[in-house]
C-alpha positions as CSV (number, residue, x, y, z in Angstrom):
1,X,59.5,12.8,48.8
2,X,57.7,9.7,47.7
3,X,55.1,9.3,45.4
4,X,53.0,7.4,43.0
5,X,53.1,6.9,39.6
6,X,50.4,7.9,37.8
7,X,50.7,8.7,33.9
8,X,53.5,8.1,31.9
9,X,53.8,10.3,28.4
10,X,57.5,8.3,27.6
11,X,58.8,11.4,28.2
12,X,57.4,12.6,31.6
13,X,56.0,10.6,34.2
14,X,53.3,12.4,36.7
15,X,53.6,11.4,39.8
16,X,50.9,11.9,42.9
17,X,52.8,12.6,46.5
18,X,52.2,10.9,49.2
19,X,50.4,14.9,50.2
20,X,48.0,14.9,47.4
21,X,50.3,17.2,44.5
22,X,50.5,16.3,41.6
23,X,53.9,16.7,39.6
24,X,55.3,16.1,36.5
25,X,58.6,14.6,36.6
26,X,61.7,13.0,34.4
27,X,64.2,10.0,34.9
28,X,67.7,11.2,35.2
29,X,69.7,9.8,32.4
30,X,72.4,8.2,34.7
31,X,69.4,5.9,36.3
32,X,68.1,4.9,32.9
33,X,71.5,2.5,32.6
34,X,71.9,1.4,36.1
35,X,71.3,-1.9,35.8
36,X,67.3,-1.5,33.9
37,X,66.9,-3.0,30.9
38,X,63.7,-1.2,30.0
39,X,62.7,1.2,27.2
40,X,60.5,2.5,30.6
41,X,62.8,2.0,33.6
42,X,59.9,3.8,35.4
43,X,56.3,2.5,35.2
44,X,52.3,3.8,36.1
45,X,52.1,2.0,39.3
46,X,55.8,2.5,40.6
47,X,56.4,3.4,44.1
48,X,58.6,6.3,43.8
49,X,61.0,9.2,45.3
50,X,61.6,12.4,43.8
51,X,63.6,15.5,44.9
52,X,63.2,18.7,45.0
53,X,64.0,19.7,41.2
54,X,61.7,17.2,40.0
55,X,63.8,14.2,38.9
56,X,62.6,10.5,39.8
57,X,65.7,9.4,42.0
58,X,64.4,6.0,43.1
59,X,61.8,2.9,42.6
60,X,60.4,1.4,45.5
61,X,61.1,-2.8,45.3
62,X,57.8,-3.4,42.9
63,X,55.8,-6.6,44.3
64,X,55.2,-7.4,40.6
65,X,54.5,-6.3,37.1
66,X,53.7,-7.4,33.8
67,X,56.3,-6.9,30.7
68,X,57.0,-7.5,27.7
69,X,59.6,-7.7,24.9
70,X,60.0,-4.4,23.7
71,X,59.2,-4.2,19.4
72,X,62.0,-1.2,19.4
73,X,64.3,-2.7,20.8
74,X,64.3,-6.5,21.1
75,X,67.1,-7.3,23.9
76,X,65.1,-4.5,26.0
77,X,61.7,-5.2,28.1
78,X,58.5,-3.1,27.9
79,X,56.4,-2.9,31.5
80,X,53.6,-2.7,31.1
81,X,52.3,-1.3,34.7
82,X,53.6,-2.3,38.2
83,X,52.0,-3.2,41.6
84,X,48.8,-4.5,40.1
85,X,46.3,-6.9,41.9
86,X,45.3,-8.3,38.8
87,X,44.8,-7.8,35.0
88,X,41.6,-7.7,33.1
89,X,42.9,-9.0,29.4
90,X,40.1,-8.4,26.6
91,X,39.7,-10.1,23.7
92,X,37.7,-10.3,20.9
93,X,37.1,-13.4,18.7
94,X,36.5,-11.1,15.7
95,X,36.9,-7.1,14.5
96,X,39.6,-7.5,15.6
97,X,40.4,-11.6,16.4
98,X,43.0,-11.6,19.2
99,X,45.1,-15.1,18.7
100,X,45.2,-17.5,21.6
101,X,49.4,-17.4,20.5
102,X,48.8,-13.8,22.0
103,X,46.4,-14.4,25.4
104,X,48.5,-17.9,26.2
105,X,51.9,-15.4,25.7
106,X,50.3,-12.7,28.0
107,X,48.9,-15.2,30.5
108,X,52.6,-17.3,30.8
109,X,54.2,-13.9,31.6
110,X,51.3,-13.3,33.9
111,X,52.1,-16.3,35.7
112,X,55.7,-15.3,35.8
113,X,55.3,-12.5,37.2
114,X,52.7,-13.7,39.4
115,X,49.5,-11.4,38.3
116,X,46.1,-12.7,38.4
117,X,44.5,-12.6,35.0
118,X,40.6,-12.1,34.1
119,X,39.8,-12.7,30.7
120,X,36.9,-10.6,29.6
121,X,35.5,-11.1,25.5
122,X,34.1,-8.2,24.6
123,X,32.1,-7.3,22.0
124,X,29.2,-10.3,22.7
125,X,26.6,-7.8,20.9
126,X,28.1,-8.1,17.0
127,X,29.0,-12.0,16.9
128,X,27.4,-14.1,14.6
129,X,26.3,-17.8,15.8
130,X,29.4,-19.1,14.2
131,X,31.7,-16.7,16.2
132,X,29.4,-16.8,19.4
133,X,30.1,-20.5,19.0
134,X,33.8,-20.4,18.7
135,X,33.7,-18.1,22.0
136,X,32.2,-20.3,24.0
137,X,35.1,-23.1,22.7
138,X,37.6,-20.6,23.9
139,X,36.0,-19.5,27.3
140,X,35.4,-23.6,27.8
141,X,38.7,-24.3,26.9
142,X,40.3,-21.1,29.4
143,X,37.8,-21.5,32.3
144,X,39.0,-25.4,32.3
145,X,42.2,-24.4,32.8
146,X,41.4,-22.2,35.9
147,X,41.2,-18.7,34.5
148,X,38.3,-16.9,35.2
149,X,36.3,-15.7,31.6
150,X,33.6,-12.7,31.3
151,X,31.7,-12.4,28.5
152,X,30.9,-8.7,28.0
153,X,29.6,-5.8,25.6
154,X,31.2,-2.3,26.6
155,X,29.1,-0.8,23.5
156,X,25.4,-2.0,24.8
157,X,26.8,-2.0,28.7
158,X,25.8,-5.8,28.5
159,X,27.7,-7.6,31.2
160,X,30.0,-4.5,32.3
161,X,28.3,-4.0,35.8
162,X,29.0,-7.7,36.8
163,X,33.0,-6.7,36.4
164,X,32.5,-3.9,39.5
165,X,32.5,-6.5,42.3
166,X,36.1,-7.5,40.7
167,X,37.8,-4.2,40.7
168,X,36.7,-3.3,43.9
169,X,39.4,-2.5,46.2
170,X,42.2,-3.4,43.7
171,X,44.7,-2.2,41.3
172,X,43.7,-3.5,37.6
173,X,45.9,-3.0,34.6
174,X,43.8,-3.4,31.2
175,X,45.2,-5.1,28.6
176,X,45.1,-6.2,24.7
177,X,45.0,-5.5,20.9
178,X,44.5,-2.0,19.4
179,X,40.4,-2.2,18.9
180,X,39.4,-4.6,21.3
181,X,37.4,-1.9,23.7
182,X,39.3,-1.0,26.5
183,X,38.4,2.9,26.2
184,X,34.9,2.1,25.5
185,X,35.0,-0.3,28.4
186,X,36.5,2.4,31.0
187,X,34.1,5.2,29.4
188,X,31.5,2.9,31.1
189,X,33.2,1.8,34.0
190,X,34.4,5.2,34.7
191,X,31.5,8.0,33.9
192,X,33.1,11.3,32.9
193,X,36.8,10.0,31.7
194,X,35.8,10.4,28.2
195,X,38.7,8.2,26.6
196,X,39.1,8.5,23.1
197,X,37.5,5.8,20.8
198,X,37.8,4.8,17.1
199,X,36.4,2.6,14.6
200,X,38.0,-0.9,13.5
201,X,39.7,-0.7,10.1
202,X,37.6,-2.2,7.9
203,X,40.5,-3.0,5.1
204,X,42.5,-5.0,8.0
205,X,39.6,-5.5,10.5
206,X,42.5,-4.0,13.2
207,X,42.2,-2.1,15.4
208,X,43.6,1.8,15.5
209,X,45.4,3.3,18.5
210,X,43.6,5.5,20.4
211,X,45.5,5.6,24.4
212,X,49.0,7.0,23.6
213,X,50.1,6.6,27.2
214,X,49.9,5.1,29.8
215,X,47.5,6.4,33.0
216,X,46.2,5.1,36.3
217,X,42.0,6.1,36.8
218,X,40.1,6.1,39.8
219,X,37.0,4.1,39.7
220,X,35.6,6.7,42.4
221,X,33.2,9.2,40.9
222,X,35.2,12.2,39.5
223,X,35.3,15.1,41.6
224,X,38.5,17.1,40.5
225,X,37.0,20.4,38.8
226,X,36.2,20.4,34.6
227,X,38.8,19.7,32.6
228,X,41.5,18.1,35.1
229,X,42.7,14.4,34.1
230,X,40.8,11.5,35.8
231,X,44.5,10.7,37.5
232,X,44.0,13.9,39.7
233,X,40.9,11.8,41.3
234,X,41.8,10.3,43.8
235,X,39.9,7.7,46.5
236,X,40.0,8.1,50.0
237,X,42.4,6.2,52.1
238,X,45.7,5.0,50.6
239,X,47.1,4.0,47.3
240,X,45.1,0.6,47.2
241,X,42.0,1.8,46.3
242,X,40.0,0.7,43.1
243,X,42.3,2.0,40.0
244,X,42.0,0.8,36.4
245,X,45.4,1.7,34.3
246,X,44.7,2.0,30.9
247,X,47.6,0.9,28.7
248,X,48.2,1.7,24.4
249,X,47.0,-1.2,23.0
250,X,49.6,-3.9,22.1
251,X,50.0,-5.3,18.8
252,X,52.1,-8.2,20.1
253,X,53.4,-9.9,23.2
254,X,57.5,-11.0,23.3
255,X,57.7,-12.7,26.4
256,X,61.2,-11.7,28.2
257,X,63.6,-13.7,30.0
258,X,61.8,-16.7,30.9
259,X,64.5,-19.6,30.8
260,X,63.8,-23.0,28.7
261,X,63.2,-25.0,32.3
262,X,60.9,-22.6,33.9
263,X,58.4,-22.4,30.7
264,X,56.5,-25.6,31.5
265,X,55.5,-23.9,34.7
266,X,53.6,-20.9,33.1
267,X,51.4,-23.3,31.4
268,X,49.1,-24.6,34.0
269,X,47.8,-28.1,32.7
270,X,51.5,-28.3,31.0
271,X,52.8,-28.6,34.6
272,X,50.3,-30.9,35.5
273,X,51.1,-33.6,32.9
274,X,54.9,-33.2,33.0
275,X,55.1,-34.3,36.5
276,X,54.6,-38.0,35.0
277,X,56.7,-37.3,32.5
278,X,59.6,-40.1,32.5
279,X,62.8,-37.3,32.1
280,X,62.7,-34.5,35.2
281,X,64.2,-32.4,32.0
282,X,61.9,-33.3,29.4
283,X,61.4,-30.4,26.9
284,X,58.1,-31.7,26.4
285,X,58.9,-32.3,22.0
286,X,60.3,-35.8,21.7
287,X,61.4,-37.4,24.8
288,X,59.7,-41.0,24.9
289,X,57.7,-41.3,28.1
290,X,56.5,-37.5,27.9
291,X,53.1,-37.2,29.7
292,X,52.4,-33.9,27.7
293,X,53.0,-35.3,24.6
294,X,50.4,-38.6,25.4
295,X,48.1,-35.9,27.1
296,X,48.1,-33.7,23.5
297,X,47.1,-36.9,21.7
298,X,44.6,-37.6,23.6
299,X,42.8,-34.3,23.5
300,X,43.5,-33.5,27.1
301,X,45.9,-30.9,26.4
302,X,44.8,-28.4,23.5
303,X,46.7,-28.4,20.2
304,X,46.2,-24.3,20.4
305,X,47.7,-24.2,23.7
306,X,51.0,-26.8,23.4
307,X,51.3,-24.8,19.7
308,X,51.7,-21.4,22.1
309,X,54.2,-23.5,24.5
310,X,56.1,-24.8,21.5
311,X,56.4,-21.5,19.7
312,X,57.8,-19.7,23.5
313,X,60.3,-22.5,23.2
314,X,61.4,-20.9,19.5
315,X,61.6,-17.8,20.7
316,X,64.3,-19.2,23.2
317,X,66.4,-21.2,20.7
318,X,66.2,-18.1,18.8
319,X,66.2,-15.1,20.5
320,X,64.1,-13.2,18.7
321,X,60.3,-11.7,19.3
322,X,57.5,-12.5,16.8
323,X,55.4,-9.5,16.5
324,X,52.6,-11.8,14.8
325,X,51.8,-12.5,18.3
């Protein structure tokens, strides 16, 4: 029978039938190795079949997905969710600051992987002039390059209704650090889910982990009886109806198997320049001629952003993932 995945535990993965049940199945371990390099061959938002004992025998071809490097396990990929329409990444420029190292690594696998990105700062309500200041730099400097930027408080409500019109209809996984809001932000988007929140650390001003799995919630109103998870709520129609998945909150983001020639293309203004560059291979570092390198100098490229590029570029020579990202 074929399903949808709709919570995933790491250990079992619940998936809704295409008749409304809801079970709770495993991965065989033969289908673990065929071929999957994953710590999570199986993701919320898979297309799957399942037999009649239970086991997940089969993923549907996924139209996309976001992944990273798993931390375990560093030659093994992480997905994050699959099928999405878009992702909502949200950041906070302080309790807890999330880098730009971090949001230009998420948005380059983004762009890989072909998922629209929304970047939504949250937290407006406790930022001082100096930090309002530096997040309007940031949402200048990403909204130039094309990506759409909210400015939102999920504690006060402040800007969270505005983010409706977005969701509607579509598939949204929500991403970011530990402490940034996403519960708080899908207790208000979501009346009656009831996500567990926590406060920041105040000895590391980090953020403590409060989703432990991985779940797909219906943005229609609950109407599955006390008690049931907001997973059993489903809208009516098919599949593509307004979901938020709610992810554990990442600390860092290894991107995963992008080759040295493709990197310049998951950096919008990047691409841009280097089609003037002088070498059709230019690595963008120290070839004379290089449009990137003239555009950095002269302010047109950020420093912040080629810094993200250039450190993606080490991860290649190395092989290795940096979890300060």
């Amino acid at each position: 029978m074929k399903g949808l995945v709709v919570k995933n535990t790491g250990s079992w993965y619940t998936v809704r039938t295409d008749d409304g049940r809801l079970l709770d199945c495993k991965v065989k371990g033969n289908f673990r190795i065929k071929g999957i390099r994953s710590t999570n061959p199986v993701a919320v938002g898979d297309r799957v079949t399942v037999n009649d004992e239970g086991w997940i025998v089969a993923i549907d071809d996924r139209r996309n997905y976001i992944i990273r490097k798993s931390i375990n396990l560093s030659k093994q990929s992480h997905i994050l969710a699959a099928n999405v329409d878009q992702t909502l990444l949200i950041i906070t420029v302080a309790r807890p600051e999330t880098s730009t190292t971090f949001i230009d690594r998420f948005l380059a696998s983004a762009e890989a992987y072909s998922v629209p990105v929304v970047l939504v700062f949250n937290k407006t309500d406790t930022l001082s002039a100096d930090e309002q200041h530096y997040q309007q730099m940031m949402v200048t400097l990403y909204s130039g390059i094309g990506y759409e930027c909210r400015q939102i408080s999920a504690e006060t409500g402040d800007g969270v209704e505005e983010l409706r019109p977005l969701l509607d209809g579509k598939i949204t996984l929500l991403s970011g650090n530990s402490g940034v809001g996403k519960s708080t932000l899908i207790n208000r988007l979501v009346p009656g889910a009831n996500l567990r929140t926590a406060e920041i650390s105040e000895a590391h001003l980090a953020g403590q982990h409060t989703t432990t799995f991985s779940e797909m919630i219906s943005l229609a109103p609950p109407t599955a009886p006390e008690g049931a998870s907001s997973a059993d709520v489903s809208p009516s129609g098919d599949d593509r109806g307004a979901y938020l998945i709610d992810t554990p909150g990442i600390k860092g983001f290894g991107t995963f198997d992008m080759e040295r020639e493709e990197l310049t293309s998951y950096f919008r203004e990047i691409f841009e320049y280097s089609k003037q560059c002088r070498f059709s291979n230019c690595t963008h570092t120290h070839e004379p001629g290089c449009a990137v390198l003239r555009a950095v100098d002269d302010h047109l490229i950020a420093q912040s952003r080629y810094q993200s590029y250039l450190s993606m570029l080490d991860d290649k020579n190395e092989n290795r993932y940096r979890e300060a990202f």
